[in-house]
N, CA, C and O of each residue as an XYZ file, in Angstrom:
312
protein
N     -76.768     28.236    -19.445
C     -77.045     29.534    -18.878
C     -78.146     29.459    -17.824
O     -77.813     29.902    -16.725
N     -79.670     28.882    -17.959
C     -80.410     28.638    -16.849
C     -79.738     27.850    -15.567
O     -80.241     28.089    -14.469
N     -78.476     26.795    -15.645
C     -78.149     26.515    -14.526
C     -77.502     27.968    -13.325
O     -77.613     28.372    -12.167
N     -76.903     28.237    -14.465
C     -75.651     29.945    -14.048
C     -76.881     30.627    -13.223
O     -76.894     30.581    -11.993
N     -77.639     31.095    -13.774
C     -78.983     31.943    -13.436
C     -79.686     31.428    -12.611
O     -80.450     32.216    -12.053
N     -79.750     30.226    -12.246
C     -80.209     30.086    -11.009
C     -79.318     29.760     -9.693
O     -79.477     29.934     -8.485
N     -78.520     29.323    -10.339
C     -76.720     29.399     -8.609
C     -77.022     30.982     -8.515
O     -77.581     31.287     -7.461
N     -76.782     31.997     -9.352
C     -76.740     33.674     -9.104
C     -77.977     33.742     -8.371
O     -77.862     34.478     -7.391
N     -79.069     33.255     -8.495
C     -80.048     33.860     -7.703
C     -80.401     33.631     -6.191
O     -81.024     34.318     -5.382
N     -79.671     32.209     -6.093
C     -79.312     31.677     -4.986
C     -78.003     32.588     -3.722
O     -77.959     32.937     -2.543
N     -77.068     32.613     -5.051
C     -75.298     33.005     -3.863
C     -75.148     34.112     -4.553
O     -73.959     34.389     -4.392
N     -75.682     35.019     -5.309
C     -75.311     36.455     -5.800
C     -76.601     36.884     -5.284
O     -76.508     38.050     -5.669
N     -77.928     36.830     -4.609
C     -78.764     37.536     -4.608
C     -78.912     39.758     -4.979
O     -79.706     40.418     -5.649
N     -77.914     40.072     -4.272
C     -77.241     41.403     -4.919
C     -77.140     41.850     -6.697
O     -77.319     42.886     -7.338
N     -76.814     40.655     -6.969
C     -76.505     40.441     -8.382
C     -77.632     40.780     -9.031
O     -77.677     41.777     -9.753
N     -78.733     39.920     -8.822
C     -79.831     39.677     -9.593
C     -80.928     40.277     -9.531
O     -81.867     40.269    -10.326
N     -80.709     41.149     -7.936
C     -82.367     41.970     -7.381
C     -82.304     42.841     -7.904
O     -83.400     43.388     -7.791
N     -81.361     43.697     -8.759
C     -80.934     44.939     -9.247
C     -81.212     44.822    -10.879
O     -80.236     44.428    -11.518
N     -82.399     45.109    -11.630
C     -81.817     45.713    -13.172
C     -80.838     46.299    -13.282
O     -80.018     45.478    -13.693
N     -80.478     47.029    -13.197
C     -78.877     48.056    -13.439
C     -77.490     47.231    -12.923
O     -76.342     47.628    -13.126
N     -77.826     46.119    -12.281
C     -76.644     45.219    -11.792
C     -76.692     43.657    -13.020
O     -75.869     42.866    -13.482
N     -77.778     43.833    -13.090
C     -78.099     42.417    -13.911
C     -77.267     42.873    -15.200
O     -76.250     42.298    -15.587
N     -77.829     43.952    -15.788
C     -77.701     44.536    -16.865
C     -75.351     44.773    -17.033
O     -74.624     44.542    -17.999
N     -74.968     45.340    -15.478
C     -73.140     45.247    -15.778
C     -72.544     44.478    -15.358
O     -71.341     44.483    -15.622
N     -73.262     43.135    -14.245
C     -72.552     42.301    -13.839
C     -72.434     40.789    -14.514
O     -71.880     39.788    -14.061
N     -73.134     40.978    -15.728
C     -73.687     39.564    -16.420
C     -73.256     39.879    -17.674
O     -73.721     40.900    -18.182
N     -72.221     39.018    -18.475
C     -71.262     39.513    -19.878
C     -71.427     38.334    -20.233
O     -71.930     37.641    -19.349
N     -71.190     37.781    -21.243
C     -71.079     37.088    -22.252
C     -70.249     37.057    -24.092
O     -70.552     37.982    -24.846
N     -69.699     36.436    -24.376
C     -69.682     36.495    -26.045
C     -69.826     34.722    -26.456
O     -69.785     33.814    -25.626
N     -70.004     34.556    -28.003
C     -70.257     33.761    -28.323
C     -69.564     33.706    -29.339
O     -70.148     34.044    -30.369
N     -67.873     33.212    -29.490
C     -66.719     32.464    -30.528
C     -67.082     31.405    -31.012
O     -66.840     30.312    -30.500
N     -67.830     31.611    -32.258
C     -67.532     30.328    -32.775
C     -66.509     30.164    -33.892
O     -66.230     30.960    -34.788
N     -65.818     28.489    -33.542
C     -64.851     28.369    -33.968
C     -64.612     27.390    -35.139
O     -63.613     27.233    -35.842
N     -65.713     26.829    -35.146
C     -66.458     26.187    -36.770
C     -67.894     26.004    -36.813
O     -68.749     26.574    -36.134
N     -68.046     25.019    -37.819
C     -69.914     24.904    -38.389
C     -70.366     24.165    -36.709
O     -71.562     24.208    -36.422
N     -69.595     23.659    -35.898
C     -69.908     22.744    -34.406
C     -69.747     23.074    -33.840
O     -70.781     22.957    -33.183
N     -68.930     23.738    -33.137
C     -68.570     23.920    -32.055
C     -68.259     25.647    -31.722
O     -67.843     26.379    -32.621
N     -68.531     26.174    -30.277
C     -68.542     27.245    -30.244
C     -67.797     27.165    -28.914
O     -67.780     26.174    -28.185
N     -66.957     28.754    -28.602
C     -66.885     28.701    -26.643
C     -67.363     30.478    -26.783
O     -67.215     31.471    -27.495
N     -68.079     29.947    -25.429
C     -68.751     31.194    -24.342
C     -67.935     31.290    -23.480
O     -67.741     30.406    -22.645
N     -67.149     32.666    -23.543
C     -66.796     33.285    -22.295
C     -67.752     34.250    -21.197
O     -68.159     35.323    -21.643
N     -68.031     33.956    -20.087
C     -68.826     34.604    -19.311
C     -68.185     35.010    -18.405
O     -67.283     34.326    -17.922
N     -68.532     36.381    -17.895
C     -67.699     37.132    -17.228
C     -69.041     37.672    -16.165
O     -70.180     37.958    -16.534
N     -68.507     37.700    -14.796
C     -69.299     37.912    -13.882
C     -68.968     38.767    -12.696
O     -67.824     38.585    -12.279
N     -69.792     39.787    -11.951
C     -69.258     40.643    -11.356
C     -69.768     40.374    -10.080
O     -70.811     40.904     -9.698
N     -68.853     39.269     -9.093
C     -69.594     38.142     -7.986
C     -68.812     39.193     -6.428
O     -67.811     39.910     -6.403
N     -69.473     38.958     -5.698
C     -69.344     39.671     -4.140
C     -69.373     38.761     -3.209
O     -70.302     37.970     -3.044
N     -68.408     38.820     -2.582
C     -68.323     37.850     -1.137
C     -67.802     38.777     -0.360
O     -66.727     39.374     -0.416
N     -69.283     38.859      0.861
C     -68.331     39.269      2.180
C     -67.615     38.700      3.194
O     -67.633     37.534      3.589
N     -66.641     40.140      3.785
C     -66.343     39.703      4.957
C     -66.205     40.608      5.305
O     -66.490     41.624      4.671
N     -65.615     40.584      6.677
C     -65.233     41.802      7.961
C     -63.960     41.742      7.992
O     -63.433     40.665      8.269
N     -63.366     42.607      7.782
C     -61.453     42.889      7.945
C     -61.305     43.710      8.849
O     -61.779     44.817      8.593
N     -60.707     43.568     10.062
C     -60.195     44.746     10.865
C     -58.669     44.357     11.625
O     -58.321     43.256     12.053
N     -58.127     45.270     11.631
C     -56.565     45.352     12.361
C     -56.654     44.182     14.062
O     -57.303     44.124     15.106
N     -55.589     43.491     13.400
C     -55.170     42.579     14.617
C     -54.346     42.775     15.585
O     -54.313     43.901     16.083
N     -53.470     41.724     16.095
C     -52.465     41.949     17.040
C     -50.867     42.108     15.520
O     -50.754     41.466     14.476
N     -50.270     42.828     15.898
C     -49.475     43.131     15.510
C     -49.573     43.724     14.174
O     -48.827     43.487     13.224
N     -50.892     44.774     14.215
C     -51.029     45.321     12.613
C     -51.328     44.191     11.727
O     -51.488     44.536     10.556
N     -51.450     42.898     11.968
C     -51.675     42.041     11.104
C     -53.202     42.162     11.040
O     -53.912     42.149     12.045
N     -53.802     42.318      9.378
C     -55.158     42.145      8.999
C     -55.986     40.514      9.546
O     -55.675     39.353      9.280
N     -56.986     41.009     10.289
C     -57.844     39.645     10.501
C     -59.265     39.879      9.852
O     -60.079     40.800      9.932
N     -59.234     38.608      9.139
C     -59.954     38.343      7.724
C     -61.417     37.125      8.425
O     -61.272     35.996      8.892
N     -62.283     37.659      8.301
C     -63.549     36.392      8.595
C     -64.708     37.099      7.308
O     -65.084     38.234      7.015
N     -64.924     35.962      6.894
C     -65.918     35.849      5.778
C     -67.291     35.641      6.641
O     -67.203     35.057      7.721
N     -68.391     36.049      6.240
C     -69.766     36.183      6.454
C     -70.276     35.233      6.111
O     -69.883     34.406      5.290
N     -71.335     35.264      6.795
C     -72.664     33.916      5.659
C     -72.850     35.058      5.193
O     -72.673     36.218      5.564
N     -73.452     34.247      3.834
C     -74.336     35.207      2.740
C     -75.667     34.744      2.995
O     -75.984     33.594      3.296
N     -76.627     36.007      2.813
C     -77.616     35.562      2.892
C     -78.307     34.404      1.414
O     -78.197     34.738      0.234
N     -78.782     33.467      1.740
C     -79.262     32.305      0.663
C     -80.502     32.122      0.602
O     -80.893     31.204      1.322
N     -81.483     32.788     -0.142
C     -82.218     32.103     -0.639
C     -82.895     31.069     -2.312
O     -82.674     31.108     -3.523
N     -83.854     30.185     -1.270
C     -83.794     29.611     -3.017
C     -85.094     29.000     -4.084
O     -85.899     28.095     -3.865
N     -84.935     29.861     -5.267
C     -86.341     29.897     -5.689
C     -87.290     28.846     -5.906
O     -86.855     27.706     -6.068
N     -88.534     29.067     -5.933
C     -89.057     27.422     -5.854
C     -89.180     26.717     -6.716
O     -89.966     25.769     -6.704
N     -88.176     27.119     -7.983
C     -87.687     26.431     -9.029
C     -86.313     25.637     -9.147
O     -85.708     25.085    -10.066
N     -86.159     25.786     -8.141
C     -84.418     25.612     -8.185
C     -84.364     24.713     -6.829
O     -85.033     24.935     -5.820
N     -83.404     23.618     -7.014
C     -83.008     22.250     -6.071
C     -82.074     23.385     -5.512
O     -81.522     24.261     -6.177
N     -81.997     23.144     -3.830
C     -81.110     22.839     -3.062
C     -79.490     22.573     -3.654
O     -79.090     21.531     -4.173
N     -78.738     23.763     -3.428
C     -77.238     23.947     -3.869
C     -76.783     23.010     -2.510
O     -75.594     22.778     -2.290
């Protein structure tokens, strides 16, 4: 989970600057399935932009953004 939490703070910044986002975009459960072994499903509510606007022939033209990246001074270089 500290690796997860720090990629999000890096490429979700949106995600993480928000209590009220931290709090619906960050899920978890914990199945365990004997005395060893367990699985975590994590469920995440991730945003990537882009710019969509009408092309030549009504066809949608699609370009993705940089995201803005920053990175904490705890955390290596993604």
């Amino acid at each position: 989970m500290v690796g997860l939490i720090a990629w999000l703070k890096v490429h979700q910044l949106d995600l993480m600057a928000n209590e009220e986002t931290r709090k619906q975009g960050i899920a978890f459960e914990v199945d365990f399935n004997n005395h060893e072994t367990v699985d975590i499903p994590i469920k995440l509510d991730l945003t990537e932009r882009a710019a969509v606007k009408t092309g030549e022939a009504s066809c949608l033209d699609i370009k993705h953004l940089v995201e803005i990246q920053h990175t904490p001074p705890y955390a290596d270089e993604f």
